[in-house]
N, C-alpha and C positions, 0 to 999 in steps of 0.2 A: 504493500500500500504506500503512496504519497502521498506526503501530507507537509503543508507549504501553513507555514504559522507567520501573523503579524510580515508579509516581505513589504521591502520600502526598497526599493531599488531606482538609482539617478543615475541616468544617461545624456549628458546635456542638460537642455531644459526641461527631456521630460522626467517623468516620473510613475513610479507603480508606486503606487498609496495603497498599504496596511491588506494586502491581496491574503487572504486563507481559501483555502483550496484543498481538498482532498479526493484522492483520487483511486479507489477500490480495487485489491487485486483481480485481474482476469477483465477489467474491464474498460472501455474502449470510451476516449471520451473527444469530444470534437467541440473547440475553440474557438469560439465566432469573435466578429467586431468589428468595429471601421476601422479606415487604414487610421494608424495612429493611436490606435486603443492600447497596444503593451503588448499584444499577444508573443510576438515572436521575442520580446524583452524577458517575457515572464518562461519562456521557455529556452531561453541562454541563463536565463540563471536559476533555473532546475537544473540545466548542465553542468554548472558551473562556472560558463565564461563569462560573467560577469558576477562579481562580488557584492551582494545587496547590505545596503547601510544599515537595516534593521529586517529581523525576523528571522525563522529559522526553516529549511528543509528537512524533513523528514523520508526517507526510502524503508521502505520494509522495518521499521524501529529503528536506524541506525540513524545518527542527524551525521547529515552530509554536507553542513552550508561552506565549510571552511576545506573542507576537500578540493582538489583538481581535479579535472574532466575524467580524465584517465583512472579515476579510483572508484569513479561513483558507479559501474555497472548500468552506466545510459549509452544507448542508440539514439544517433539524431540524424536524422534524413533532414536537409538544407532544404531549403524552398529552391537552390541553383542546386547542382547535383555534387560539385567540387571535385573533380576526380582529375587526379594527377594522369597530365597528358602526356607524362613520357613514360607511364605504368602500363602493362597490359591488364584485362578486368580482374586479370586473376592477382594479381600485385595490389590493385585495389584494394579489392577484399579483404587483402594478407592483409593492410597496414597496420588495420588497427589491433589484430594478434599481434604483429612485429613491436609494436608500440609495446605491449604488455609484455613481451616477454617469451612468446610462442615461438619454436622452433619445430625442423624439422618433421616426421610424421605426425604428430599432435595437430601442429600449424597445419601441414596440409589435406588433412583430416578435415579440419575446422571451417576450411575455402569451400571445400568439397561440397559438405552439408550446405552452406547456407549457398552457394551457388546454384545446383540440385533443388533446395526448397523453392527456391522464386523461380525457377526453370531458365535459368539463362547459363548453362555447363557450356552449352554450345558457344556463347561468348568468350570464356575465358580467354583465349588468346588476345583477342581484336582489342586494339586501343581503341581513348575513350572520342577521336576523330573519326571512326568505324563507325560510332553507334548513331542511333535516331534517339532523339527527345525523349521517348520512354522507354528505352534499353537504357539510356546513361540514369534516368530514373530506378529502374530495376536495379541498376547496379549498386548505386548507393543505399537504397534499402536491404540489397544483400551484405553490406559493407555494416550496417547499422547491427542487423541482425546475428553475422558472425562473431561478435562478442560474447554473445548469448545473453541481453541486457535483462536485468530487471524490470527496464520502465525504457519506452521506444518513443519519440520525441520525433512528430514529423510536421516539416514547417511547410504549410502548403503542398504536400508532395505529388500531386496532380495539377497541378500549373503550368501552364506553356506548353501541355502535350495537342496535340490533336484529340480529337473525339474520342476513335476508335480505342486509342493509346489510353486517354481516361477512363474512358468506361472497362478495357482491359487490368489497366493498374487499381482503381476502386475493387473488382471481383476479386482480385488479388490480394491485397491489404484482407477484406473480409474473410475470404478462405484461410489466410494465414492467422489470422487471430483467432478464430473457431481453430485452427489447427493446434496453435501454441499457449492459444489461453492467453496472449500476451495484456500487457497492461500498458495502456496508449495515451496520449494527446497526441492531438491531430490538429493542425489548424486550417482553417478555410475558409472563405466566400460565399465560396456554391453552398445554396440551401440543402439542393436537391442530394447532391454528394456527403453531405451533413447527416440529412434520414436514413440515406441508405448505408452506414455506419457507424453512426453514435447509439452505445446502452444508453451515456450519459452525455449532457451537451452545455458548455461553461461562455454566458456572452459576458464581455469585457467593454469598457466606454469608460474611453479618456486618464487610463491608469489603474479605474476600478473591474472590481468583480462585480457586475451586475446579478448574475444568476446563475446558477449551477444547481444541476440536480438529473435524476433521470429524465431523459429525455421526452417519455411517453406525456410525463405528470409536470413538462415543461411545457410541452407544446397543449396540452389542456386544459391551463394555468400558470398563462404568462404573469410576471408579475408587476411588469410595469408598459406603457405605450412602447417605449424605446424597443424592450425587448418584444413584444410582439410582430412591432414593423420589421426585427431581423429575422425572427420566426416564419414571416411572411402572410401574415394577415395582412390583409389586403384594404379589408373595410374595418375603419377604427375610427367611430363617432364619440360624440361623448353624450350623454342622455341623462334622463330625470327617469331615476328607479321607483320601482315602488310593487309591493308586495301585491297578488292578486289570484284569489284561488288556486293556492298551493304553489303558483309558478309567480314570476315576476315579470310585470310590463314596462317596459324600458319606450321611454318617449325623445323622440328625435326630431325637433322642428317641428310635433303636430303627428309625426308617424310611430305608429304604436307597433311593439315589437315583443314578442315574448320571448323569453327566455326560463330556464330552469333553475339559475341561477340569479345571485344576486344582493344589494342589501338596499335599504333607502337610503336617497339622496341621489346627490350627483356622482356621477360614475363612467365611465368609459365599456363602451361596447367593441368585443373585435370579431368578426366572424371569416372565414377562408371563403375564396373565392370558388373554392372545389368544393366546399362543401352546400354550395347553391344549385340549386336543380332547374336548369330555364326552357322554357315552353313557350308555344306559340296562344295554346288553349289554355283556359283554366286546368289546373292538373285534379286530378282524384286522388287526393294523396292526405298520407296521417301528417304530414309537417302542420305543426301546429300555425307556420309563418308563410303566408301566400298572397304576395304585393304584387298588382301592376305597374307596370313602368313602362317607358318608351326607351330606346336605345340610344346613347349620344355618341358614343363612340366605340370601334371595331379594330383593335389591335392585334397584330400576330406576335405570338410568346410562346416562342419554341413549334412544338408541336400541338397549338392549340391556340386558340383566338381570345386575347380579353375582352367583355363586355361591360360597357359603364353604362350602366341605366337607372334613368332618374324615376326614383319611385315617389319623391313627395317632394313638396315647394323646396327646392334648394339639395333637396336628399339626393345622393346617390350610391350606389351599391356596383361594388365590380365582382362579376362571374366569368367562369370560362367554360368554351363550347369546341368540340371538336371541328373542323372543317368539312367532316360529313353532316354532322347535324347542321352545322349552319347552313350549308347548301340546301338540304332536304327542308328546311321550316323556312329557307328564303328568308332569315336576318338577315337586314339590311339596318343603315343609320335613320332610325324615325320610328322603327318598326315597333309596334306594340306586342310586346312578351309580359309573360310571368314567370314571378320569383320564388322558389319553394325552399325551407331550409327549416330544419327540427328546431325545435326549442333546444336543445341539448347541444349543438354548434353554437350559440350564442355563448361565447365568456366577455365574464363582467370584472375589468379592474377596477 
C-alpha cells in the first residue's frame, strides 16, 4: 500500500499543498486534472526525484521520503518514453537491473521475463530509432516492470500514440495488472481511457487533492462542480431542491426535475449526456423525467453526435445520439424531440 501523508512539495512557483493520498495494494488508480494541477509533481516525488518540504511517503509500511529513486522498488513509465538511443531494447531493459546490481544469468533472466510479458522479445535487438511510438512505449513499460516494482508510476503513458497503438497499449496495461495484481497511478486526460482502467480515480486542481476514492462511488457522487465537469457531466445546473413524495424536485429557471436524491435548498444538478434517452415521439417509458425541447445545436464527438436542446426559457440539456439514429428520426437543428432520463441519473451536489 501507499500512503502519501501531509506532502508540501515547491517547484518554482508552484506548489502541492498538504496532498494525503493513499493508494490500496493490487489496485489501479488513474490521476486526473488540468495541465498544471501537480499530477506528474506528485508522482516524481512518490519516486523520489524531487524532495518534498513537508510530509511523508509511505510504501508497503516502510517510509521512503528520504530514500533515492533506486531504493524505493518504483517503476515509472515517463509521459516521453526516455530510452537511450545508443542501447539496443534489450540494454534498455537491462539498465535498471544494471543500476541495482544485476548481473549475468539473474540479469538476463530478468530482461527475458519482462520483455516476454509485454510481448515485445521480438524487439530486443532493434534500437530505440527502429521503433514506432508504441513499441518505444512498450518498451519503457517493460523497463519499468523488470524491477519487479512495488508501486508502477505511469505519466500519461498512452500519449502521442496513434489510435490503434492506444487502444493496443490501454488492453495491455489492463491485462497486465489483472495478471500481476500490480498496484498503479496512472495519469491522464482521456476520460474514456480513465473508465476503462481505474478501480480507483484521484482528480487534482491547482496543487490540491480534490477527490479520491473508488471510482464506481466517484462517478455516482461527484463531490464538487469542478470534479464533475472532469468526470464528464455534461449538464450541471444549479437548482432550488426540495423534498417531494419520497423523491426530490429540483427547479431550474421554472423547469421541474426529479430526482432521487437530494437535500433543501440551493444545490447543483449534474446528469450525463449518455444517460439521456432522445426521441422523436413521446417515449413509453418508467423514466420518471420526460421534457420536450427543440434542438439548437448538432455536434460530432467521436463516434456519436452531441445534442443541445433547449427544454425551458433559457434551459438547456446536452445528449448524444448515434449517427444511425439521427439519420433514421431525421434530427435536424429546430427539430422537436424528447428527453427521457430516470430519477436515479440525476446527482445532486
Amino acid at each position: 500500500m501507499l500512503k502519501v501523508r501531509g506532502l508540501r512539495v515547491k517547484v518554482g512557483s508552484f506548489e502541492l499543498k498538504g496532498v494525503d493520498l493513499e493508494v490500496r495494494d493490487g489496485r489501479y488508480m488513474v490521476l486526473m486534472g488540468p495541465n498544471g494541477a501537480g499530477k506528474t509533481t506528485l508522482l516524481n516525488a512518490i519516486a523520489g526525484l524531487i524532495r518534498p518540504i513537508e510530509g511523508r511517503v509511505f510504501l508497503n509500511g516502510r517510509d521512503i521520503t528520504r530514500l533515492p529513486p533506486e531504493e524505493r522498488r518504483i517503476g515509472y513509465v515517463f509521459q516521453e518514453p526516455m530510452l537511450f538511443p545508443h542501447m539496443t531494447v534489450y540494454g534498455n531493459v537491462a539498465f535498471g537491473l544494471r543500476a541495482r546490481g544485476l548481473r549475468g544469468r539473474e540479469l538476463e533472466e530478468k530482461v527475458k521475463w519482462a520483455l516476454e510479458l509485454v510481448g515485445i522479445e521480438h524487439l530486443a535487438p532493434r534500437r530505440p530509432g527502429q521503433l514506432s511510438g508504441g513499441e518505444a512505449k512498450e518498451v519503457a513499460l517493460a523497463r519499468a516492470l523488470a524491477i519487479g516494482p512495488e508501486l508502477l508510476l505511469l505519466d500519461e503513458p498512452l500519449a502521442h500514440v496513434d489510435e490503434a497503438s492506444r487502444a493496443r497499449l490501454a488492453e495491455k496495461l489492463k491485462d497486465l495488472h489483472d495478471q500481476l495484481g500490480l498496484t498503479a497511478i496512472h495519469v491522464t486526460h482521456n476520460r474514456l481511457e480513465a473508465l476503462k482502467l481505474a478501480d480507483d480515480l484521484a482528480i487534482m486542481d491547482s496543487g490540491r487533492l480534490v477527490q479520491a476514492g473508488d471510482a464506481r462511488e466517484m462517478l455516482r457522487k461527484p463531490a464538487s462542480e469542478f470534479v464533475a465537469k472532469f468526470l464528464g457531466f455534461k449538464n450541471i445546473l444549479r437548482c432550488r431542491c426540495r423534498r417531494l413524495n419520497g423523491l426530490y424536485e429540483l427547479e431550474v429557471d421554472g423547469l421541474k426535475i426529479l430526482s432521487v436524491e437530494g437535500r433543501e435548498g440551493d444545490a447543483i444538478m449534474c446528469l450525463r449526456a449518455e444517460d439521456i434517452l432522445v426521441s422523436v415521439q413521446r417515449p413509453v417509458t418508467s423514466a420518471r423525467n420526460v421534457l420536450e425541447g427543440r434542438v439548437v445545436s448538432i455536434e460530432p464527438r467521436g463516434h456519436v453526435f452531441e445534442l443541445r436542446v433547449e427544454v425551458g426559457s433559457g434551459v438547456e440539456l446536452v445528449s448524444v445520439i448515434t449517427p444511425v439514429s439521427k439519420e433514421e428520426f431525421g434530427i435536424r437543428i429546430g427539430s422537436k424531440v424528447y428527453l427521457a432520463f430516470k430519477a436515479s441519473s440525476v446527482k445532486v451536489i
